[in-house]
N, C-alpha and C positions, 0 to 999 in steps of 0.2 A: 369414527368406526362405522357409521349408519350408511358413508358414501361410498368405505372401502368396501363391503362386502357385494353389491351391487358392481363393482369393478373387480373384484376377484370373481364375481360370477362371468360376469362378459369374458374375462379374459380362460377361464377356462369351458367356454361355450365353443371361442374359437373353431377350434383343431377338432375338437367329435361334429360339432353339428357341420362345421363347414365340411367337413371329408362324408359326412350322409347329403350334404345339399351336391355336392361335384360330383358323387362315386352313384348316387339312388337317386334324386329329387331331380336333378338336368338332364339326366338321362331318359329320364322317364316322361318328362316335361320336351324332349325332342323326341318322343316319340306320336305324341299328341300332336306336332307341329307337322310330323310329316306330310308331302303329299298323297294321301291316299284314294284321294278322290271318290269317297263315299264308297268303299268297297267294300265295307262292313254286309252290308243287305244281300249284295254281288257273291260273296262269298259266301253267305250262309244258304246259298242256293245250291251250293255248288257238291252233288252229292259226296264225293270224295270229301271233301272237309267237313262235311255233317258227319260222315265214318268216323273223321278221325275225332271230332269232339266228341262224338258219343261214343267213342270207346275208350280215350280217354276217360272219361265221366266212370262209365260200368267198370274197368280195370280198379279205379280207386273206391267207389261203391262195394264192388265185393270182396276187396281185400280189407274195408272195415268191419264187413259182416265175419269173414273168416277169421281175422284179430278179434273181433267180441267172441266167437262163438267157442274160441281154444285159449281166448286171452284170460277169461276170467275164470271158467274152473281153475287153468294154471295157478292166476293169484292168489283165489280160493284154498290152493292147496298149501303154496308158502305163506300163505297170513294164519292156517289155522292147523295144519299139521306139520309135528317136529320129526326131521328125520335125516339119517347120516346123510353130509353134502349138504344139506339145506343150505347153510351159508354161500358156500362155493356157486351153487348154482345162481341164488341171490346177486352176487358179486359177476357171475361170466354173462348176465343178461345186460351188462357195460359192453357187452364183446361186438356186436354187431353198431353200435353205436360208432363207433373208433374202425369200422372195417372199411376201408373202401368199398363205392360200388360197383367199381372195376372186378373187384375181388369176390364179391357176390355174385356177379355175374356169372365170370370163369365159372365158378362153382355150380352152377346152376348148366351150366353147360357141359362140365365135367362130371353130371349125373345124366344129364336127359339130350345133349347136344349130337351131332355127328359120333364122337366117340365116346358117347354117354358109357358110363359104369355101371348104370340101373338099367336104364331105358330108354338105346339108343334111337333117333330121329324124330325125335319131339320138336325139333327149332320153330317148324314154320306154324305152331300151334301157341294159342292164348296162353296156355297155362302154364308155360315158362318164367311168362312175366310176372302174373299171381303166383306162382314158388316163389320167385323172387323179392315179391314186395313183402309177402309174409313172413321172409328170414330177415330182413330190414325192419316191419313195423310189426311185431309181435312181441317184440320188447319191450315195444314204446308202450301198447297197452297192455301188456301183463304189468310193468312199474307203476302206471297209473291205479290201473282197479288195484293191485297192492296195497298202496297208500290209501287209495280208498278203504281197502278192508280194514286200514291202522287206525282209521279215524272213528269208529263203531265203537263206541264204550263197552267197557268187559262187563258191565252192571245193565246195561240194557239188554246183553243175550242171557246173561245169568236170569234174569227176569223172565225173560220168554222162555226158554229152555224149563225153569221152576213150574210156570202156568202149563207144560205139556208139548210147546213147541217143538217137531224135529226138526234134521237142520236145512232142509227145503224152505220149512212154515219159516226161521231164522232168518233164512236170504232173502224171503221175498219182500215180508214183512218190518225185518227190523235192518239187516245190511243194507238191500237195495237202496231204498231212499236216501242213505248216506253216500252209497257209491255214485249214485247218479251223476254229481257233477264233475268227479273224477272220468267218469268212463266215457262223458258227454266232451271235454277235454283230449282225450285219449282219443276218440273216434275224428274230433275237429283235427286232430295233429297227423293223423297217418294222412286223414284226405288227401292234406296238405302236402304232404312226402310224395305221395303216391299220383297225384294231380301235375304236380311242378317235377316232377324227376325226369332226368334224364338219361344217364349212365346205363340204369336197367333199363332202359327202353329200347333204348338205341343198339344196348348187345343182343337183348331177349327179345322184343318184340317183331324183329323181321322185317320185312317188307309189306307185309298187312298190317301187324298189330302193331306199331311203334306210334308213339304218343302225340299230341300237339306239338312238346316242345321238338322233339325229333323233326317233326317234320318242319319247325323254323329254323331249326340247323341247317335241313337240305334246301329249304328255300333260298337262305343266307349263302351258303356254300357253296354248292353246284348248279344253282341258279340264279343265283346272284336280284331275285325275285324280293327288294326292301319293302314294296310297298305292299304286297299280300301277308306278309313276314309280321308288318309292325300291326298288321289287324290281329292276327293271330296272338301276336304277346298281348294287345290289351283284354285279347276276349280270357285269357291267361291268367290275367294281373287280375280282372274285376274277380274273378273265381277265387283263386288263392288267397285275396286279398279279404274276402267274405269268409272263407275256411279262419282267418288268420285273426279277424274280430270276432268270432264266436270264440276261437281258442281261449281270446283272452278273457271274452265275458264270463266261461264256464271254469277259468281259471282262477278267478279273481272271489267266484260262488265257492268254488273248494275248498280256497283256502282258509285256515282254521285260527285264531288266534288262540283258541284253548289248549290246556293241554290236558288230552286224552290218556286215559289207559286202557291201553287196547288187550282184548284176550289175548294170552300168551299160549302159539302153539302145546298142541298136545300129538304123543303119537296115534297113528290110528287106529281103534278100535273094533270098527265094524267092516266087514268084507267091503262094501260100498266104496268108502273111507279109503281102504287100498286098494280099489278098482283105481280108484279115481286119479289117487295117485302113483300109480301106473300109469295108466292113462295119460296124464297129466306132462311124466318125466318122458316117454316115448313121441310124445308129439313134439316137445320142447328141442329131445334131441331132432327127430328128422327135419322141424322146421328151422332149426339154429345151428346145429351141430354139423348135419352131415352134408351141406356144401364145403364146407372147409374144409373137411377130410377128405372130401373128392380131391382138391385141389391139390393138396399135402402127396393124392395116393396117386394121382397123374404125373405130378413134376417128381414124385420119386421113381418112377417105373421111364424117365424120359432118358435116360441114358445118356448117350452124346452131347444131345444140346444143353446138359449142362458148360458147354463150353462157352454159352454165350456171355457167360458171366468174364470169359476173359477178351470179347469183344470193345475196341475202344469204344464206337458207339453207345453201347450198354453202359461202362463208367461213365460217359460224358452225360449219360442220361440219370444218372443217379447225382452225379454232381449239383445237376440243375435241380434234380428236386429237395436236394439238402439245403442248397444255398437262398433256392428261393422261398423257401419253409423258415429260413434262420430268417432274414429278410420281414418276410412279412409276421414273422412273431414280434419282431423289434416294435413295428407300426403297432398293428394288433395290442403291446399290452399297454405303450403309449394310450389309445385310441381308448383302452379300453380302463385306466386309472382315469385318467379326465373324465370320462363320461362317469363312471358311479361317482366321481367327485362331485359330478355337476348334478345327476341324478337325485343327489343328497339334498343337493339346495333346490332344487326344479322339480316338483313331482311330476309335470309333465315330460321330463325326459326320460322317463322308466319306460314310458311307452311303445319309445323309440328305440329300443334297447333291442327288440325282437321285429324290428321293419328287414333285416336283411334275411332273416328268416321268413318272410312273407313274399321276399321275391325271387323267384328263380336268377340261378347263374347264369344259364342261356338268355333270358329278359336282360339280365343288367347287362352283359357280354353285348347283347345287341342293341342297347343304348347308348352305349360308349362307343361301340363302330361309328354311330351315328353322330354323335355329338365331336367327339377325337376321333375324325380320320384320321389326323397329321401323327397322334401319339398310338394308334393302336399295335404297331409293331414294334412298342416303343417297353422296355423293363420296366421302368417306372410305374405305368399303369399295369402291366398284369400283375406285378407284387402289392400291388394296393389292392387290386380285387382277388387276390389271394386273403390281404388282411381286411377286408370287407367283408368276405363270408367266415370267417374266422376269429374276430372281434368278440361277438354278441357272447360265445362262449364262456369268455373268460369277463366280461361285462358282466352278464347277470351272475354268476357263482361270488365275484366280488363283492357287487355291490348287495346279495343275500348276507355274505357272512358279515359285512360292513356294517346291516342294519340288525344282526343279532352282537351287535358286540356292545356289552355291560359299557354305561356312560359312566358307570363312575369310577372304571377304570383308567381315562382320559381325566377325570373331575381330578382325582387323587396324583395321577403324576401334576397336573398346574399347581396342586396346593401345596407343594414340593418344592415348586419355583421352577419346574421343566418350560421350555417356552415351546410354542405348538409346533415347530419341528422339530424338540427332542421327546416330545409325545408321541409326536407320528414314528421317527425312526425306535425308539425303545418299546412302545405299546402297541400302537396302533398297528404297522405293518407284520412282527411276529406272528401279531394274532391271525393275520390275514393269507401268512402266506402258504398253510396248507389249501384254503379257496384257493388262491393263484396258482397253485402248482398244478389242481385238479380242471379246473378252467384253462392252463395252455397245454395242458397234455392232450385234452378234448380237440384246442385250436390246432396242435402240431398235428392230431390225425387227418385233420380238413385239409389241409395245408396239403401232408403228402398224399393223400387222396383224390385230389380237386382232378378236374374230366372236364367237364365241362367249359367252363371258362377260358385251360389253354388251349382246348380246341381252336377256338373264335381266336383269341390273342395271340397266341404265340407264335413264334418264326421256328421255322423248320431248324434251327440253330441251336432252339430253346426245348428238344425235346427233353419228357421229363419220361418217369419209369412208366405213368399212367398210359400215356398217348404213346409209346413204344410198345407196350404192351396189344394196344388197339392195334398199331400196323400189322405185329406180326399177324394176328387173330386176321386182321382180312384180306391177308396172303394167303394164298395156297398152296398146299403143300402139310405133309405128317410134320415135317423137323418144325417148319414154322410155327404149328400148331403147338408142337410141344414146347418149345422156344419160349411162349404166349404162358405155356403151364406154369415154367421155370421163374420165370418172373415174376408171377399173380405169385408165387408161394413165399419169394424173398419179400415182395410186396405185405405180404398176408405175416409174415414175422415181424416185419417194419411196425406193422400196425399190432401185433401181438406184445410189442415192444411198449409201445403206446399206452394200451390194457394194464398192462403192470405197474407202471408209472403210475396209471391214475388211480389204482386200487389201494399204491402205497399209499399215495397220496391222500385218499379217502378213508384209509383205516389211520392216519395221521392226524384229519381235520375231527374223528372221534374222539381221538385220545385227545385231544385240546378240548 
């Protein structure tokens, strides 16, 4: 037994780590290798590129000051005031998480764009892309401080509240210090979003504002520029990659083995109280809410070009992004049972579990040019880097509910005489597959969202709904435009589709 387990481990180390050593580790290892000829220093002279790092840098900077600044009263209001919809809304801050960025974008451009509904000819201005990044990561940190506020003992406000405490003296004094490492997490992870993105950049940010990665798209692309390209991803990678270990360090401080009783909301009582929550629901909608209804009120008002929907192009582009979503979920949950397998027995592979989260798609997209010229126009590899960014998903929600699951539930079927494959199939997996269901519905929205990657990889053969979308958008012309609408909103139901799945899915893994 002492030799088999040691050989069950190798053999299932295989297939996860070898697909993160081929797909993240030689790609990124031929990027190191390139010739660049010491252009690092060359570059950082160069004032054009100091713009773009430093505006990239300030874009992600003040969309975490703007996420703290509307993220936490938000939480504040769902952790400690009850009121109709609470749940709902609890439940629709999933929504933007599963939206494309493509989708966001439109949206954002179908308020403040050329044929803006609010406030038309904003494009060539900053603050399209901060709209943008704060209907993307204002979820991320309202769920954090949330959970933060779940972890404050109902006996330690009772307490302060008895001694005279209002609920200012409350937050500062007894919540804060508990939230800390929550919201310290929550600010590392937008950075991170907001630092490495692309999609919003490349639609919203224009010809001035658009990010570092954007401009190693255009380096890649239209100048076909590898060796100024590959300075640019590492100056990229060290960034995110420092975003990506504090994430974890303040992740790891959060997390709690106790178990808390947290205050249980109460309605509000004082004007303040329902200031705030006003306040609270009116920002949530215009930061979350009212791009999509843009999007929703443009493609309904687009008349004719709903016709594009009977376009063969248009099917052949929907095809692609079915088939190659079915595709890389196959890999994806492969990829993603071995690793929390091996996770189990490895604690250092937990670690590993959020490395493709640390690297932009444009980064790995331009490592793999680099290392697979011969395959880069090849399915193979873009449905692997489909389930490359798509994996970690369904990775960690597995391997979570994995390590909450009663051992002596498995102890009691052996003593029964079950042998450990009729454990795993009658016990073990059951238990698992509300995780699994909520973990690939996540994957499946990545999948039909992905921008990025088929950019770089794909053949003009292989259009998908995202990158169809992109041509129409930077054609000229009303019908095209509207064309662009049409699409983002079938798009934007795709992924609404998505949402639902994973909520059943998630009031599922409750009821278990």
């Amino acid at each position: 037994m002492p030799l088999f387990k040691p050989a069950a481990t190798l053999l299932l180390a295989l297939l996860p780590l070898g697909f993160l050593a081929v797909m993240v580790a030689a790609p990124l290892f031929a990027l190191v290798l390139y010739e660049n000829g010491g252009m690092v220093w060359q570059m950082l002279q160069d004032e054009y590129i100091r713009w773009r790092i430093g505006w990239t840098t300030l874009q992600a900077a003040v969309t975490c000051v703007l996420a703290l600044l509307a993220g936490v009263p938000a939480a504040w209001v769902l952790a400690r005031l009850a009121f109709p919809g609470r749940r709902w809304i609890l439940r629709l801050l999933m929504l933007p998480f599963v939206m494309p960025t493509l989708v966001a974008g439109m949206g954002v451009l179908a308020l403040f764009g050329p044929h803006g509904l609010l406030w038309a000819g904003w494009e060539d201005t900053p603050y399209l892309l901060l709209y943008g990044n704060v209907f993307f990561n204002l979820p991320v940190l309202v769920r954090a401080a949330y959970q933060g506020f779940l972890q404050v003992p109902a006996a330690r406000l009772h307490t302060a509240q008895t001694l005279g405490a209002n609920a200012w003296q409350c937050f500062w004094h007894v919540e804060r210090p508990v939230l800390q490492p929550w919201l310290a997490g929550g600010v590392c992870l937008v950075f991170l979003y907001c630092f490495s993105g692309f999609g919003l950049a490349l639609l919203l940010g224009g010809s001035r504002y658009a990010t570092v990665e954007v401009e190693i798209y255009q380096l890649i692309a239209y100048e076909l520029d590898m060796a100024q390209a590959s300075v640019l991803v590492w100056l990229v990678l060290a960034i995110t990659a420092l975003a990506g270990v504090l994430y974890a360090h303040w992740s790891r401080r959060a997390a709690s083995g106790r178990t808390i009783r947290p205050l249980p909301p109460e309605p509000p009582r004082t004007f303040a109280a329902r200031a705030l929550l006003a306040g609270s629901l009116l920002l949530l909608a215009a930061c979350c809410a009212l791009p999509l209804l843009a999007v929703l009120w443009q493609a309904a008002q687009a008349g004719d070009s709903w016709a594009v929907w009977r376009e063969a192009e248009t099917l052949h582009a929907v095809w692609n992004t079915l088939r190659f979503t079915f595709w890389a979920m196959l890999l994806a949950l492969l990829l993603s049972v071995l690793h929390a397998a091996l996770a189990r027995r490895a604690a250092w592979v937990r670690a590993l579990t959020f490395l493709p989260f640390m690297v932009s798609p444009v980064c790995v997209a331009f490592g793999l040019l680099l290392l697979y010229p011969e395959w880069t126009a090849s399915l193979p590899l873009l449905v692997s880097t489909y389930a490359l960014l798509a994996y970690p998903f369904i990775a960690k929600d597995l391997l979570a509910a994995w390590d909450a699951l009663p051992a002596n539930y498995a102890a009691a079927a052996r003593s029964l005489g079950a042998t450990p494959f009729q454990t795993a199939l009658t016990v073990t997996v059951p238990l698992l597959l509300p995780a699994l269901r909520r973990g690939l519905t996540l994957a499946a929205a990545t999948c039909v969202g992905e921008f990025a990657a088929t950019l770089f990889l794909s053949r003009p053969e292989w259009q998908t709904l995202t990158t169809l979308i992109y041509r129409y958008l930077g054609t000229a012309g009303a019908e095209n435009h509207d064309s662009a609408m049409v699409l983002t909103a079938v798009l934007m139901l795709l992924a609404l589709l998505v949402f639902l799945l994973l909520d059943a899915a998630e009031k599922q893994e409750k009821a278990v």
